[in-house]
MDTraj code that builds the backbone (N, CA, C; nanometers):
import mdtraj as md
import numpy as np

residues = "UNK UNK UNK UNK UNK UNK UNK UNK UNK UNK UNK UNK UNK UNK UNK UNK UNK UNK UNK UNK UNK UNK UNK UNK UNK UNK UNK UNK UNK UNK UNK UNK UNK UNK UNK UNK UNK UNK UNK UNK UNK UNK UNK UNK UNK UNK UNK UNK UNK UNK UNK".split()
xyz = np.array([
    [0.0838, 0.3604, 2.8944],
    [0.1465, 0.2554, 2.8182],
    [0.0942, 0.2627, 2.6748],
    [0.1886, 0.2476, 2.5935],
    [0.1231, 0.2526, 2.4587],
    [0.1875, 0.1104, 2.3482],
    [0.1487, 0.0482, 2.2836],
    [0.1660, -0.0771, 2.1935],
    [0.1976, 0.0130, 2.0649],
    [0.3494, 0.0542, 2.0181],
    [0.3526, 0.0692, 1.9385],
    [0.3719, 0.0338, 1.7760],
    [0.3613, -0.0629, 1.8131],
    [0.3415, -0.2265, 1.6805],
    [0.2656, -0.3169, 1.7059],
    [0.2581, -0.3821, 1.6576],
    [0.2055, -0.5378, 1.6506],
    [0.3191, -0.6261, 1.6774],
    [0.3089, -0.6772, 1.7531],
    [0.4263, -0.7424, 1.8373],
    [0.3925, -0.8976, 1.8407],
    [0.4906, -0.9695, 1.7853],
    [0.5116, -1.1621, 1.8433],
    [0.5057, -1.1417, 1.9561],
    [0.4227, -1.1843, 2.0634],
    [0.4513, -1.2393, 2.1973],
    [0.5627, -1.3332, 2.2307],
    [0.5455, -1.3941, 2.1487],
    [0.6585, -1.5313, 2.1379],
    [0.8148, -1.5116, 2.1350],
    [0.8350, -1.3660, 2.1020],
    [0.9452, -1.3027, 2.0289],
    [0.9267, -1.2036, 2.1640],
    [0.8643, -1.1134, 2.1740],
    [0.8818, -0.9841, 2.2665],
    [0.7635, -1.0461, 2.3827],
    [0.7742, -1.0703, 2.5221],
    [0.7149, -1.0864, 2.5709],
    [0.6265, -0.9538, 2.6498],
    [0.7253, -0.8325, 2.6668],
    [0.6486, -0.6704, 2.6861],
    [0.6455, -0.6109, 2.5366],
    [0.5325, -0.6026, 2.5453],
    [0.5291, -0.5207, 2.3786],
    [0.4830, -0.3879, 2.4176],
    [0.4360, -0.3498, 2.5329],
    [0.3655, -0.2042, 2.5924],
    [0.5313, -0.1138, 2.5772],
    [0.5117, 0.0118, 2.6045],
    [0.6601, 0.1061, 2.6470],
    [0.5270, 0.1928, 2.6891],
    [0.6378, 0.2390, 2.8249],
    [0.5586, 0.3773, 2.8987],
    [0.6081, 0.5048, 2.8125],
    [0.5553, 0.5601, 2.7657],
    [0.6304, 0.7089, 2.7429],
    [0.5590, 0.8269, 2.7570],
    [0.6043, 0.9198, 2.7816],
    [0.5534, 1.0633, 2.8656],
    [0.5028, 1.1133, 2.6738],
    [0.4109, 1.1929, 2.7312],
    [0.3213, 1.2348, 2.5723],
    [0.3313, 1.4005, 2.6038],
    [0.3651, 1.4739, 2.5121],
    [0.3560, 1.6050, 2.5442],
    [0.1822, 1.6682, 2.5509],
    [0.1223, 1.7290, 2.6680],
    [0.0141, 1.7893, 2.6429],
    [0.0101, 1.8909, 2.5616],
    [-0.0947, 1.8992, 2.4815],
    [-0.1146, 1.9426, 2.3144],
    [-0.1710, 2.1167, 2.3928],
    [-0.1307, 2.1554, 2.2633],
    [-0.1908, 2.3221, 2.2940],
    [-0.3070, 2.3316, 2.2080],
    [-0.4230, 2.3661, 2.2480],
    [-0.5776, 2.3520, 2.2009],
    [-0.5983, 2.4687, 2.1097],
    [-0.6534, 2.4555, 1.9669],
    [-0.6698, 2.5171, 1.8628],
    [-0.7997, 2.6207, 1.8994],
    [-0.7770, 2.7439, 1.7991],
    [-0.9168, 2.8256, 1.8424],
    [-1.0426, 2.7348, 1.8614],
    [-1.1105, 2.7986, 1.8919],
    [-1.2584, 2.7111, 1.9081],
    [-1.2706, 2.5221, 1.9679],
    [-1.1221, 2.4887, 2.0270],
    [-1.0925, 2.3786, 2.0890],
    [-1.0923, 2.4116, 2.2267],
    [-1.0778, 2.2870, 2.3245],
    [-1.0995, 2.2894, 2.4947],
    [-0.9875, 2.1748, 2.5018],
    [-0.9463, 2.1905, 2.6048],
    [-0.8044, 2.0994, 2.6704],
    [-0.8525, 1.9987, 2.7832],
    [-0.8705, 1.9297, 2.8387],
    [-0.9751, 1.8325, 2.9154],
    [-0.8538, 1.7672, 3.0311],
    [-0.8388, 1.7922, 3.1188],
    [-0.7975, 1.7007, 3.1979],
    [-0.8469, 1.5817, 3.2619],
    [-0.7732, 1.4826, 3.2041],
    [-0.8467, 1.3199, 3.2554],
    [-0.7730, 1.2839, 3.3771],
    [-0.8077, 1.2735, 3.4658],
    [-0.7548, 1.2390, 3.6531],
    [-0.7646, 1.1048, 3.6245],
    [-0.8374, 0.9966, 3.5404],
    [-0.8211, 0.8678, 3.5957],
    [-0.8634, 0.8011, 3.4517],
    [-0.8432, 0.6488, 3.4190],
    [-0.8328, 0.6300, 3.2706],
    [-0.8744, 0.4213, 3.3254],
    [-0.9870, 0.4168, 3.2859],
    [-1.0006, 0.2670, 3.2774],
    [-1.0042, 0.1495, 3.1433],
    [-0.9313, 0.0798, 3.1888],
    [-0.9061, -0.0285, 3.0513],
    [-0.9602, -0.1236, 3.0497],
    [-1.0304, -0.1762, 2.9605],
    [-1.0954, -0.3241, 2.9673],
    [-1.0090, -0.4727, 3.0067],
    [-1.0114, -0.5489, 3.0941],
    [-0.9206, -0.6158, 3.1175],
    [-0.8680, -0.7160, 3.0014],
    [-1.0157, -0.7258, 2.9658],
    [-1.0030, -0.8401, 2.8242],
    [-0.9362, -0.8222, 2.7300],
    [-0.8879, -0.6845, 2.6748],
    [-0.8027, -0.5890, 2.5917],
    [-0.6600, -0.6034, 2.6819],
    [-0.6267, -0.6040, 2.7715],
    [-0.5136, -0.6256, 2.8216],
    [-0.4835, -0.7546, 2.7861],
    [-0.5606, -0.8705, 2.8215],
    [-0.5251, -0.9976, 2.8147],
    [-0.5129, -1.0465, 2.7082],
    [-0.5578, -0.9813, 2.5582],
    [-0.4926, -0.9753, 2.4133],
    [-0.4126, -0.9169, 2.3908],
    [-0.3448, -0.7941, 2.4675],
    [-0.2316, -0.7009, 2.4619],
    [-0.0739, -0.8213, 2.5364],
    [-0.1122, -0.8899, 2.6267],
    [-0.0478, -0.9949, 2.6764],
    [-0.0387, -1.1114, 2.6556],
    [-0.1285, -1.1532, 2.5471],
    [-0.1024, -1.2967, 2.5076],
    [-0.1592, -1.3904, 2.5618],
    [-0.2769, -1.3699, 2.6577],
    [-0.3213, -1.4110, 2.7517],
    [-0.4570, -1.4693, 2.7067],
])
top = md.Topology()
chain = top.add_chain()
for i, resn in enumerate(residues, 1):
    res = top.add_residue(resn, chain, resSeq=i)
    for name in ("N", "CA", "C"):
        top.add_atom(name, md.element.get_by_symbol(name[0]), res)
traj = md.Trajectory(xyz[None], top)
């Protein structure tokens, strides 16, 4: 999910959009990292929601 503005709650009640991200092709002397699992602070959600 990504917040791509700053969004009125009041006005847009989902301000998140899911969208598929292309995986990046890693520059010389770069590494590519696969993340299996991704945790969010809830408290950051509950300002992302108006909450």
């Amino acid at each position: 999910m990504i917040l791509n503005r700053v969004s009125d709650l009041t006005v847009n009640e989902h301000p998140l959009d899911l969208v598929d991200i292309p995986i990046p092709e890693p520059e010389a002397n770069e590494v590519l990292i696969k993340i299996s699992v991704c945790g969010v602070c809830h408290t950051e959600l509950d300002e992302i929601e108006g909450g």
